[in-house]
MIVEX-50602 format. One record per residue (C-alpha): residue in three letters; x, y, z; residue number from 1. Coordinates in steps of 0.02 Angstrom, whole numbers. Layout:
# MIVEX-50602
@aa = ALA; c1 = X; c2 = Y; c3 = Z; i = NUM
...
END
This chain:
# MIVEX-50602
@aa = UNK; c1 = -2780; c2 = -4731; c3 = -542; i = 1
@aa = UNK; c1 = -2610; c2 = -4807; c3 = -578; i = 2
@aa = UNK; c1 = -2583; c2 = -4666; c3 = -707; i = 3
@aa = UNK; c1 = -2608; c2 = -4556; c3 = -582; i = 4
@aa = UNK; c1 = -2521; c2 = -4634; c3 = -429; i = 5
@aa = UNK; c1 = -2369; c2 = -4644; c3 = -561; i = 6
@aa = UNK; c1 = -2383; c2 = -4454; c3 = -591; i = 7
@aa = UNK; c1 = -2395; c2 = -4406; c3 = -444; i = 8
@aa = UNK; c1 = -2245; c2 = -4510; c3 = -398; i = 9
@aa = UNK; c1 = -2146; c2 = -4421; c3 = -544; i = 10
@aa = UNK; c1 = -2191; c2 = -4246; c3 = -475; i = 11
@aa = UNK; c1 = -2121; c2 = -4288; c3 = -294; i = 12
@aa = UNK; c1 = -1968; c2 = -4354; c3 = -383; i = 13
@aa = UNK; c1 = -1942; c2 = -4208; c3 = -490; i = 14
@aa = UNK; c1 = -1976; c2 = -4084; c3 = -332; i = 15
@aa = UNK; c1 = -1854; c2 = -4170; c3 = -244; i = 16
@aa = UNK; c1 = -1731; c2 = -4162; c3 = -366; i = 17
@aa = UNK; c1 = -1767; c2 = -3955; c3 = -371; i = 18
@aa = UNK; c1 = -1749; c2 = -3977; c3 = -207; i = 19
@aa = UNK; c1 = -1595; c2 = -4065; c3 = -201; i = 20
@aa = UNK; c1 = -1516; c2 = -3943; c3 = -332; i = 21
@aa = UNK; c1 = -1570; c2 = -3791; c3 = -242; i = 22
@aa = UNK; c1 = -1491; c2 = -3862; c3 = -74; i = 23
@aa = UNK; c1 = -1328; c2 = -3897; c3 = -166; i = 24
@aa = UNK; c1 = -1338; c2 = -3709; c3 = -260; i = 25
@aa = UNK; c1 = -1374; c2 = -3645; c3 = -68; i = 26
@aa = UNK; c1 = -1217; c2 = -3752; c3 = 12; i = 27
@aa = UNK; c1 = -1101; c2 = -3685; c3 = -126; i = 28
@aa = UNK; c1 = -1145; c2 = -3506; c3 = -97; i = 29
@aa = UNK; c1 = -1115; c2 = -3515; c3 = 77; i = 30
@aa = UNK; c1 = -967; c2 = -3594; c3 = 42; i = 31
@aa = UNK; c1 = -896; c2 = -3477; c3 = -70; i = 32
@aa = UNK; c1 = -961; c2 = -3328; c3 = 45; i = 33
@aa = UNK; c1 = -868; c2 = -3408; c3 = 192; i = 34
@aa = UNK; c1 = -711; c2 = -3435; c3 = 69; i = 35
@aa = UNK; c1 = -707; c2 = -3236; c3 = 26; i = 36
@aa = UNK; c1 = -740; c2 = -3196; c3 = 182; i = 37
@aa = UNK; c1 = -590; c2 = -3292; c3 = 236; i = 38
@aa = UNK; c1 = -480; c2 = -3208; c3 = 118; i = 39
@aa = UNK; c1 = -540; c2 = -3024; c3 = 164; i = 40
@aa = UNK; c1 = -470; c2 = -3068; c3 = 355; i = 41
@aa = UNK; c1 = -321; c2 = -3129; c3 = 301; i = 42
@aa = UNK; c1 = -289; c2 = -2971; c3 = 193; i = 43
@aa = UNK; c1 = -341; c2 = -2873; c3 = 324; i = 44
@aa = UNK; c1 = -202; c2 = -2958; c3 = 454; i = 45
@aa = UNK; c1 = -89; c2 = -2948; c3 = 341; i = 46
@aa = UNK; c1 = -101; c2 = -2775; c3 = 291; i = 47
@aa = UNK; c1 = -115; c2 = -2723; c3 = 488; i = 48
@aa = UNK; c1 = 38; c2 = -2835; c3 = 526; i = 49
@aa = UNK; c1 = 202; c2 = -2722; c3 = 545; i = 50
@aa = UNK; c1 = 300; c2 = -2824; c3 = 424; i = 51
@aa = UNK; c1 = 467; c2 = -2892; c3 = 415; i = 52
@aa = UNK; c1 = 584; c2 = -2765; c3 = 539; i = 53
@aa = UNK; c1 = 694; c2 = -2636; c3 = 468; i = 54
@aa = UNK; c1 = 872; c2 = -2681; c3 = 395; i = 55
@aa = UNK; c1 = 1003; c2 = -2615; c3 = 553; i = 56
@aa = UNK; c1 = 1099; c2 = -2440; c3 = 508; i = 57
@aa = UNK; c1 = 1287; c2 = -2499; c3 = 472; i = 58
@aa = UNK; c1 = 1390; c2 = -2423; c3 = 623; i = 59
@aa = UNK; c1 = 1531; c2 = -2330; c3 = 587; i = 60
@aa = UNK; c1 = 1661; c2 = -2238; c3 = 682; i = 61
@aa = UNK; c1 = 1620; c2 = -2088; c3 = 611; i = 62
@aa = UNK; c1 = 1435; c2 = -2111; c3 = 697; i = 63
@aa = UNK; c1 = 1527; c2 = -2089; c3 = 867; i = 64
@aa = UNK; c1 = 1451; c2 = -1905; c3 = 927; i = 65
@aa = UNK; c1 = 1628; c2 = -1869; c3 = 999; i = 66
@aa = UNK; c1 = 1711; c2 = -1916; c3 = 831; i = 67
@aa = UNK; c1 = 1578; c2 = -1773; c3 = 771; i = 68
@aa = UNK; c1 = 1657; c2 = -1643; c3 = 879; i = 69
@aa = UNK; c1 = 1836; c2 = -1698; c3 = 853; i = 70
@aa = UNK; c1 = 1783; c2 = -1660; c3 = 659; i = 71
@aa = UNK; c1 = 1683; c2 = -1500; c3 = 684; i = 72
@aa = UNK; c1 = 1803; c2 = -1447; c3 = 792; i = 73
@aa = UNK; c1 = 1958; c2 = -1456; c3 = 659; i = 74
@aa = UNK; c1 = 1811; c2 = -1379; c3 = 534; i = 75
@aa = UNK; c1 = 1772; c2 = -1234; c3 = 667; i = 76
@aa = UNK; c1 = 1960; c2 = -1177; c3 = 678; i = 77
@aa = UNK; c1 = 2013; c2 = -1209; c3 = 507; i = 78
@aa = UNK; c1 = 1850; c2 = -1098; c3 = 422; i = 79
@aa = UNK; c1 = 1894; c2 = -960; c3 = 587; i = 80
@aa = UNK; c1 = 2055; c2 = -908; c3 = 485; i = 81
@aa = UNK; c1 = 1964; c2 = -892; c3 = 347; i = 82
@aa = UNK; c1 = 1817; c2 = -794; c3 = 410; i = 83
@aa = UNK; c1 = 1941; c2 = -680; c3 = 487; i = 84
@aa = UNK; c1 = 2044; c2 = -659; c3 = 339; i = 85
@aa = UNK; c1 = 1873; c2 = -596; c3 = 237; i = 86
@aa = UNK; c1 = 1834; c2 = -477; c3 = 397; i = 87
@aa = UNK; c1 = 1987; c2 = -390; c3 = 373; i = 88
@aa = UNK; c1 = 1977; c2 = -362; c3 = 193; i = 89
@aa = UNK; c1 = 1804; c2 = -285; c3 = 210; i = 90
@aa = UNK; c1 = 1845; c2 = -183; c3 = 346; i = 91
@aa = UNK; c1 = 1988; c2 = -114; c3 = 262; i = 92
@aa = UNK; c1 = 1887; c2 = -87; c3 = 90; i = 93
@aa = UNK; c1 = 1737; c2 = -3; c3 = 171; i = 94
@aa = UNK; c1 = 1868; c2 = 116; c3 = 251; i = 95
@aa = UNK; c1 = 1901; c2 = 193; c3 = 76; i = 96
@aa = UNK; c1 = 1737; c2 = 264; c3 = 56; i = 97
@aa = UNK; c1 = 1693; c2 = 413; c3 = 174; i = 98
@aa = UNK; c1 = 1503; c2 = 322; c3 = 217; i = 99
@aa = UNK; c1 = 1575; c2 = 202; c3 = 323; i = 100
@aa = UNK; c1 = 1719; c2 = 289; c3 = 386; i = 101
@aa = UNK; c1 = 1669; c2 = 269; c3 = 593; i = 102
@aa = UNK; c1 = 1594; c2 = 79; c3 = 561; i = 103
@aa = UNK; c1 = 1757; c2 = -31; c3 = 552; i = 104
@aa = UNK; c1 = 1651; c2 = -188; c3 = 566; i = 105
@aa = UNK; c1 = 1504; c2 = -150; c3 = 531; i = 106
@aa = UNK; c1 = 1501; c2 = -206; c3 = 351; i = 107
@aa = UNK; c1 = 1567; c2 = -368; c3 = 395; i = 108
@aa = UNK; c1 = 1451; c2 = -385; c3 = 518; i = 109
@aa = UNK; c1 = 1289; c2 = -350; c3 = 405; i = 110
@aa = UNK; c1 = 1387; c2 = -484; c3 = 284; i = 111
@aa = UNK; c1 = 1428; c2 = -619; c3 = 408; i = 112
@aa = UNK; c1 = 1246; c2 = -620; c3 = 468; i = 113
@aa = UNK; c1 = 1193; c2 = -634; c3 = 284; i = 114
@aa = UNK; c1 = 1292; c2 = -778; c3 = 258; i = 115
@aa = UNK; c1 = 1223; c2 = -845; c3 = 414; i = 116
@aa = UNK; c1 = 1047; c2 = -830; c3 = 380; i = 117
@aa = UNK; c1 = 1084; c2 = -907; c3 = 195; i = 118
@aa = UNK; c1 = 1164; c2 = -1038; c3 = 247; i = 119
@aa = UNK; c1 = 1026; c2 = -1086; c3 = 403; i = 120
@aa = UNK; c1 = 878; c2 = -1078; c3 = 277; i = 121
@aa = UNK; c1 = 979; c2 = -1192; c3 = 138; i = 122
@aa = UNK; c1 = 956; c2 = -1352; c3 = 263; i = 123
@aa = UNK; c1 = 803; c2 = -1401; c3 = 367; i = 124
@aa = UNK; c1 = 912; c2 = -1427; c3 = 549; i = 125
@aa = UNK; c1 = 897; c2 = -1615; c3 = 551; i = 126
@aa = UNK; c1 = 1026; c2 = -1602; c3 = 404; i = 127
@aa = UNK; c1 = 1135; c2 = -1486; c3 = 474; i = 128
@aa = UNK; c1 = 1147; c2 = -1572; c3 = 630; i = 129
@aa = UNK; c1 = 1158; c2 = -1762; c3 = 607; i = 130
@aa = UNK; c1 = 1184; c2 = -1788; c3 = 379; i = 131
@aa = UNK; c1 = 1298; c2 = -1647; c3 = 365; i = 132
@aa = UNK; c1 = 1371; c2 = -1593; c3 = 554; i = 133
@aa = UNK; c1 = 1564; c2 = -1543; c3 = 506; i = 134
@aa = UNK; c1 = 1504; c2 = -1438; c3 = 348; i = 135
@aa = UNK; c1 = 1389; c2 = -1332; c3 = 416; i = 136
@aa = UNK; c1 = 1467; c2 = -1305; c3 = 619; i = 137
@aa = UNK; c1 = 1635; c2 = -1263; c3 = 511; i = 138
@aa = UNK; c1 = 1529; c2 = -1151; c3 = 406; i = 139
@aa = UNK; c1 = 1407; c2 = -1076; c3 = 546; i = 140
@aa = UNK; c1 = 1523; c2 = -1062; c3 = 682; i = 141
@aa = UNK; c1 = 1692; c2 = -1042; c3 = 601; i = 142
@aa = UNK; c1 = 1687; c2 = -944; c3 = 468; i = 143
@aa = UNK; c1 = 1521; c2 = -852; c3 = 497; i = 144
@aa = UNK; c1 = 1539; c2 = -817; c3 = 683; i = 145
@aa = UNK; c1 = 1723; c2 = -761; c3 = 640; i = 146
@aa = UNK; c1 = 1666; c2 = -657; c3 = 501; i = 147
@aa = UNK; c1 = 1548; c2 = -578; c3 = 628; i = 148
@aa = UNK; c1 = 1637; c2 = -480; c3 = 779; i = 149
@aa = UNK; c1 = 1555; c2 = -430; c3 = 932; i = 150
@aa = UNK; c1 = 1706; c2 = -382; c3 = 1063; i = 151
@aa = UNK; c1 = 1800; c2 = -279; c3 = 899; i = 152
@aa = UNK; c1 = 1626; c2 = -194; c3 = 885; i = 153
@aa = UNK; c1 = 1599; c2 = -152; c3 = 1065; i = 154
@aa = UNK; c1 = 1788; c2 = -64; c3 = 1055; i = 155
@aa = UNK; c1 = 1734; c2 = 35; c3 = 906; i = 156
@aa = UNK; c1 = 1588; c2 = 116; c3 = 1014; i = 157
@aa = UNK; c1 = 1701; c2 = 135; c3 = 1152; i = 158
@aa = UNK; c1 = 1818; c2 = 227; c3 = 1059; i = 159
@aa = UNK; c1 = 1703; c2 = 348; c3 = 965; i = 160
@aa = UNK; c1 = 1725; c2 = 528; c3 = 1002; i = 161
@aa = UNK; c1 = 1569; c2 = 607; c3 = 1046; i = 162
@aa = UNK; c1 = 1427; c2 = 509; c3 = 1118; i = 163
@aa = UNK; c1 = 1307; c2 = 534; c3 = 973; i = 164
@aa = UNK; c1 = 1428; c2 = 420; c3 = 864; i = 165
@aa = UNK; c1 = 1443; c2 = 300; c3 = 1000; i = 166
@aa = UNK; c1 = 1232; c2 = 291; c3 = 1003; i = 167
@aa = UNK; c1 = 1237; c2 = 283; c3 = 817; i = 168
@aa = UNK; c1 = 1347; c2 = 154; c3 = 789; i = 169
@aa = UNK; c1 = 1264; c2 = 79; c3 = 943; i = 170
@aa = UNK; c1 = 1088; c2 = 62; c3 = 873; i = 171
@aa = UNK; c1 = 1140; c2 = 11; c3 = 709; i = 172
@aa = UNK; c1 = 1250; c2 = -136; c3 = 778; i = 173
@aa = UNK; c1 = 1101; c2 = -187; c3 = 878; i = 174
@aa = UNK; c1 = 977; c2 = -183; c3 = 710; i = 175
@aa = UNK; c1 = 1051; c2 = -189; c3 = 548; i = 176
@aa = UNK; c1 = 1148; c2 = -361; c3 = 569; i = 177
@aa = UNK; c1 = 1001; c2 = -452; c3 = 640; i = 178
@aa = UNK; c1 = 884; c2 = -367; c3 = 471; i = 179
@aa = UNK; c1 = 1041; c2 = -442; c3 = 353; i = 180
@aa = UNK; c1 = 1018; c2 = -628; c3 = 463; i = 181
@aa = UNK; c1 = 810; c2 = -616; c3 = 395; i = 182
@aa = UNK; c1 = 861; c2 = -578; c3 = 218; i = 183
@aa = UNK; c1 = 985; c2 = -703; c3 = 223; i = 184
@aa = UNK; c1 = 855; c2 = -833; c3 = 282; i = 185
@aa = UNK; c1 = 732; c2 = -760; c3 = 170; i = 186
@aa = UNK; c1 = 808; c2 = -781; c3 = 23; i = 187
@aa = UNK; c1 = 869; c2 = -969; c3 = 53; i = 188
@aa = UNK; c1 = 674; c2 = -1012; c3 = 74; i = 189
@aa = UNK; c1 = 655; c2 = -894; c3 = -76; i = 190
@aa = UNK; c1 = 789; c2 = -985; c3 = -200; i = 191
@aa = UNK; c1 = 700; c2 = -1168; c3 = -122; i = 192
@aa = UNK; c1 = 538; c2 = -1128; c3 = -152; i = 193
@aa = UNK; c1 = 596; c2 = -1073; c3 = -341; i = 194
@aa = UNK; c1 = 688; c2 = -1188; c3 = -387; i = 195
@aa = UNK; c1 = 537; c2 = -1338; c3 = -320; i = 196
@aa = UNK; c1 = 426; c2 = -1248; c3 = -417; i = 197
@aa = UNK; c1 = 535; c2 = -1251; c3 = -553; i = 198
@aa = UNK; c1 = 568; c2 = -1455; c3 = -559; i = 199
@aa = UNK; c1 = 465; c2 = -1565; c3 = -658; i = 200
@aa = UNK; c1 = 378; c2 = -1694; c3 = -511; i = 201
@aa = UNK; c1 = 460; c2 = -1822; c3 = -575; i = 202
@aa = UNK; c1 = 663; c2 = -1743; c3 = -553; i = 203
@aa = UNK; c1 = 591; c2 = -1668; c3 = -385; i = 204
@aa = UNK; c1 = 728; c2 = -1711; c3 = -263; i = 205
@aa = UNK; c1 = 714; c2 = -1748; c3 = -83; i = 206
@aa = UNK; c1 = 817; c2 = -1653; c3 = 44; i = 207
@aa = UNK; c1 = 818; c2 = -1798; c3 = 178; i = 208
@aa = UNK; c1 = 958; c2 = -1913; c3 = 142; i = 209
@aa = UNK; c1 = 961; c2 = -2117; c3 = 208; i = 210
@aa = UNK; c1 = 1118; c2 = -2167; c3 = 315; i = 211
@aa = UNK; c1 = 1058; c2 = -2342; c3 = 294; i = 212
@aa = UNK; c1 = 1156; c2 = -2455; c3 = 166; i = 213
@aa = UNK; c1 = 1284; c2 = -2361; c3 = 55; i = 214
@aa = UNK; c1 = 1221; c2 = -2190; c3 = 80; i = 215
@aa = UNK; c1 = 1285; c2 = -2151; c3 = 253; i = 216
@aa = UNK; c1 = 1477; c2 = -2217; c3 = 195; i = 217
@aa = UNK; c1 = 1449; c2 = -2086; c3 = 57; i = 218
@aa = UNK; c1 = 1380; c2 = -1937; c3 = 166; i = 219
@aa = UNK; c1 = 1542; c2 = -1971; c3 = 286; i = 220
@aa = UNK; c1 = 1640; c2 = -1947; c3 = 122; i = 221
@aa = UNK; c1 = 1567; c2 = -1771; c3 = 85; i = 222
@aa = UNK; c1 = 1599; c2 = -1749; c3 = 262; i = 223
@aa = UNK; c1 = 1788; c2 = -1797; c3 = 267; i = 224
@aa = UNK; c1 = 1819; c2 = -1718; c3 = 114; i = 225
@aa = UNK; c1 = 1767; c2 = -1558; c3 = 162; i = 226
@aa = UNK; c1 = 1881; c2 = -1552; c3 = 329; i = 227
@aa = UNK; c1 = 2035; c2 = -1610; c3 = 209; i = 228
@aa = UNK; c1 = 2005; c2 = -1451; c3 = 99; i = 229
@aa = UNK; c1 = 1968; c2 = -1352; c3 = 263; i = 230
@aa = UNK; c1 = 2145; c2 = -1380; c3 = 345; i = 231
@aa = UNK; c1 = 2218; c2 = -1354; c3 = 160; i = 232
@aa = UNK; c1 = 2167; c2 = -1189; c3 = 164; i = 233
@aa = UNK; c1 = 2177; c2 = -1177; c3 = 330; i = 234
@aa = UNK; c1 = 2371; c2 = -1166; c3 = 288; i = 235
@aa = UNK; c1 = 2375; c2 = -1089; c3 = 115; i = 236
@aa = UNK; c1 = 2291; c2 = -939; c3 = 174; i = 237
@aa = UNK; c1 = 2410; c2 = -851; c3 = 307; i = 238
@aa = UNK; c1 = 2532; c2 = -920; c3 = 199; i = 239
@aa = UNK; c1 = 2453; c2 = -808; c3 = 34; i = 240
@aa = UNK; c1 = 2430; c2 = -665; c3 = 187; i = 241
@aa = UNK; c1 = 2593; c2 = -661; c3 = 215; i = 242
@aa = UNK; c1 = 2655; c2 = -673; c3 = 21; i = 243
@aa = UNK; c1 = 2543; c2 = -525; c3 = 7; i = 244
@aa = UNK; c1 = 2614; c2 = -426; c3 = 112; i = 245
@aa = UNK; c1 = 2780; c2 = -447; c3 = 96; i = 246
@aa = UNK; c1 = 2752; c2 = -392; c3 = -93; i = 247
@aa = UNK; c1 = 2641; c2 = -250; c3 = -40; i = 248
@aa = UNK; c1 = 2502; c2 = -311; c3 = -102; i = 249
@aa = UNK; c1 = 2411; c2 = -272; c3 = 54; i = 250
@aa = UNK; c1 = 2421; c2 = -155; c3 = 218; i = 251
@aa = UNK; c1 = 2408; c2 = -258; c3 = 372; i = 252
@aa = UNK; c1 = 2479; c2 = -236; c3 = 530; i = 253
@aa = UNK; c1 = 2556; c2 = -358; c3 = 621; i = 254
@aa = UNK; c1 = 2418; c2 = -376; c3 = 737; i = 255
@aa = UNK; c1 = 2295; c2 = -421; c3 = 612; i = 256
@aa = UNK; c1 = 2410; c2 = -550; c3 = 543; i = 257
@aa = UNK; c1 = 2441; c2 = -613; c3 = 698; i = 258
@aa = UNK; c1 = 2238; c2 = -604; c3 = 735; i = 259
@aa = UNK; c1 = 2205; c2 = -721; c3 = 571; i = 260
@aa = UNK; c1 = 2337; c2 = -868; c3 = 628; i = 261
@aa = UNK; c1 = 2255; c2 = -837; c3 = 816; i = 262
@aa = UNK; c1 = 2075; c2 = -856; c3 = 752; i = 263
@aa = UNK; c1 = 2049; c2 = -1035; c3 = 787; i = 264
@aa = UNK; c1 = 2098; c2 = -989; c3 = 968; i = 265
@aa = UNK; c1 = 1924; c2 = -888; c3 = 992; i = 266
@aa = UNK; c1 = 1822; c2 = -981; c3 = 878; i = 267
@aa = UNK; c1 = 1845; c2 = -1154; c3 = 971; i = 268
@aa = UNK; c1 = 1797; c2 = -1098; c3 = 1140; i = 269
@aa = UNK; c1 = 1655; c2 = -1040; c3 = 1063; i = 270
@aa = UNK; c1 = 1614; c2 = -1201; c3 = 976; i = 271
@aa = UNK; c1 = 1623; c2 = -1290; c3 = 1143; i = 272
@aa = UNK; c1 = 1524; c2 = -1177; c3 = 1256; i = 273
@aa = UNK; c1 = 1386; c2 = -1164; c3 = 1125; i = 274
@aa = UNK; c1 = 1376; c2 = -1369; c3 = 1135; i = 275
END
């Protein structure tokens, strides 16, 4: 009976040990359930947190909007004399040959809506308007919108002869420049789309530029730069007109010199009332 009280005694002591160890096992599962399940909400906050806030955009002058217009102004009438310059020569060359004898402008017209179209489908508009403002308004509006005539065009279909020529020339005013502004656009997107295609992933380059840091100091550069260059030729070019004609080089009239130093004086107006 001892034997037996003292094995009996043994097997409690031995199931309570089990017991024991299985409670402990239990507790440290739990534990380390409750110590995962910590660190999963804690990942989880942090990832839904927003994060330290964005470094502030350095301010510059040249961020002012009216120090934009002062610049795109100087652009507008600088690229004008330009534009008008190129307007005349293609008038007068397209006069030489007897299939555009009655269209003065027209072929500077189709071209100066080409340009147009090219240059709008280079640059999505956020770039045009806020990276690159003075480049393309000078571009856009000066040179292209004095390349392109409207109140010369409306005299030439005033002063056609019959009214057939006046329709003619009337109809293809109205069309042919705004088919030459799609091909223009149409072949920017074309050229993009090429040359993505063309780029291994890793030289792919994005088109959206930073301002924040260093970058926006060097976009005002481009900027600056270009308007430097722009009144440069701004004054070499009547200057060259002029050389040009005094060496008969060229046929102009007085008028149309004195319409390419006057340009700036119709193409700023126009910059302002469009903005």
């Amino acid at each position: 009976e001892a034997a037996l009280e003292l094995a009996e005694a043994e097997a409690e002591a031995e199931a309570e040990a089990e017991a024991e160890v299985e409670a402990e096992a239990e507790a440290e599962a739990e534990a380390e359930a409750e110590a995962e399940a910590e660190a999963e909400a804690e990942e989880e906050e942090e990832a839904e947190s927003p994060g330290p806030p964005p470094a502030p955009l350095l301010k510059s002058v040249l961020d002012d909007v009216r120090v934009t217009h002062v610049g795109a102004v100087l652009g507008v009438a600088c690229w004008s004399i330009a534009g008008t310059t190129l307007r005349l020569a293609i008038g007068r060359g397209l006069l030489r040959h007897g299939f555009l004898t009655t269209y003065s402008n027209f072929g500077a017209n189709c071209v100066g809506c080409y340009l147009m179209g090219f240059l709008e489908g280079v640059a999505p508009i956020h770039t045009q308007i806020h990276t690159f403002p003075w480049i393309f308004r000078s571009l856009l509006v000066g040179f292209c919108g004095s390349l392109t005539t409207f109140s010369s065009w409306m005299l030439d279909i005033v002063d056609r002869g019959t009214a057939s020529l006046a329709f003619g020339e009337l109809i293809s005013g109205l069309t042919m420049p705004f088919v030459f502004l799609l091909w223009g656009h149409d072949t920017a997107a074309l050229l993009l789309a090429g040359a993505v295609a063309r780029a291994a992933p890793e030289r792919r380059v994005n088109l959206s530029f930073s301002r924040a840091g260093g970058g926006g100091r060097e976009l005002h550069l481009a900027n600056i730069v270009f308007v430097a260059l722009s009144v440069v030729a701004a004054v070499v070019i009547p200057v060259a007109v002029e050389a040009a004609v005094h060496r008969g080089l060229v046929n102009l009239s007085l008028i149309d010199r004195r319409s390419v130093v006057l340009a700036p004086l119709g193409a700023v107006p126009r910059y302002a009332l469009s903005h």
